[in-house]
N, C-alpha and C positions, 0 to 999 in steps of 0.2 A: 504494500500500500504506500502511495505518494504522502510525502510530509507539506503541508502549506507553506510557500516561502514568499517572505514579504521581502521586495525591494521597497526602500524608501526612498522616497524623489529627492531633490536636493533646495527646495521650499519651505524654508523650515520660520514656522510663526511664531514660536515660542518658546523655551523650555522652564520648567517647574522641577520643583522639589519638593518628595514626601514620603515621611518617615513608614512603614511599616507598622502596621499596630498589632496587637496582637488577639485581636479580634480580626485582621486578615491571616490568620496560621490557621493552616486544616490538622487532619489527622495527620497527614507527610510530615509535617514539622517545618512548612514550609508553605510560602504566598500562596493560597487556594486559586484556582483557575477563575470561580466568582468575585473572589476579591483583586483579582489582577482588572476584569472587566471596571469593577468601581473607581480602580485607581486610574484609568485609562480618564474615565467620564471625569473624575476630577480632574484633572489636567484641560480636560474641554474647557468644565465651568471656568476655572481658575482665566481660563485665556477668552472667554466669552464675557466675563463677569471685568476683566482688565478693561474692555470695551462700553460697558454699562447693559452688555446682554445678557439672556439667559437662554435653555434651550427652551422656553416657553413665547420667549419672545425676543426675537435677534432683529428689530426694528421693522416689523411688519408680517416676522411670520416666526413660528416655529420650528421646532429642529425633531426630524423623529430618525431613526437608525433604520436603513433598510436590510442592510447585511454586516456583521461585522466578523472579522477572523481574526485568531491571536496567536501565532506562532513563539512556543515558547521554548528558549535556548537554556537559560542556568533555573536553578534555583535561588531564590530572595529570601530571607528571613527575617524575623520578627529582630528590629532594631535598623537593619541597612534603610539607608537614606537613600532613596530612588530617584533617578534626574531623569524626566521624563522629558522627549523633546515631542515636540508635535509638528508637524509639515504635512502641506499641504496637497492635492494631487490632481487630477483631474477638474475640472468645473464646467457642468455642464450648467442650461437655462435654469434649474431646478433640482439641482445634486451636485453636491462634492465629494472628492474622497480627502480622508483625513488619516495619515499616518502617523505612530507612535514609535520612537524606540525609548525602551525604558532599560535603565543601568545603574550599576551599585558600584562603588568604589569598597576593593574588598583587598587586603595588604596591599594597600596602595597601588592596585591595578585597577580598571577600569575591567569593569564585568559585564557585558551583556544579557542580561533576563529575559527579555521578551521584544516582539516586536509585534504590531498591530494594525491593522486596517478598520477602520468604520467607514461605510457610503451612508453619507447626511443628504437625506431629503428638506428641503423647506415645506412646512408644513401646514394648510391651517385648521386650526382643533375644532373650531367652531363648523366649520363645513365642510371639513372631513375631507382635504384634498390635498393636490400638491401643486403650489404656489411657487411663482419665482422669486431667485434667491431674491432678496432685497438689496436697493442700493449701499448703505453701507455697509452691509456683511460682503458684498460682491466684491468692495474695493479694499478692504483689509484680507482677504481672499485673495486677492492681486496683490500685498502687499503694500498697499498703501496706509494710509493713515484716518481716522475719524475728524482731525483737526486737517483745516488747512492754512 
């Protein structure tokens, strides 16, 4: 059976930092594959929320996940401080792709954990559809800026 391998683009809008709690440790002893998904979405909020967005409302519409995959390389543990970068991929009228690589600093090397894909729909909740992206989510998506 084929393993999912994520190339990251080289778009990269953000990167974050976040500790491991230990309310994300499974029975492995080790980042549970649900809690790897939460810490991905925080990284969204975190880089959504720098903007004054949310995924409820990113300046005229909503964000819903149509597919997401998470290829994961090491194990993370309850304490490693995660540096998650976020880049950006694709952009269609009404969908983006949003990639993650998440990494731990472990005897002073740089560890790869995971790496991740979500496709972001805009979304709207009220009429149950899919909307185009909006103007300033479109241009910080291009890299540009909310101020001008």
């Amino acid at each position: 059976m084929s393993r999912s391998k994520i190339e990251l683009p080289g778009n990269l809008l953000t990167t974050v930092t976040i500790a491991v709690r230990i309310t994300d440790i499974n029975y492995g002893n080790h980042t549970g594959n649900d809690a790897m998904v939460g810490l991905i979405q925080e990284c969204r909020m975190m880089w959504l929320n720098k903007y004054g967005f949310t995924e409820l409302n990113t300046g005229g519409s909503g964000l819903i996940i149509s597919d997401i995959v998470v290829e994961f390389i090491s194990e993370s543990f309850y304490g490693d401080v995660l540096e998650i970068k976020l880049f950006v991929g694709e952009i269609s009228k009404k969908s983006f792709e949003l990639f993650y690589s998440v990494s731990t600093l472990r005897d002073k090397t740089e560890k790869l954990v995971a790496k991740a894909k979500t496709n972001m729909v805009c979304y709207d909740y009220g009429f149950k559809k899919a909307v185009n992206i909006p103007d300033g989510l479109m241009k910080l998506l291009n890299g540009g800026s909310l101020v001008d």
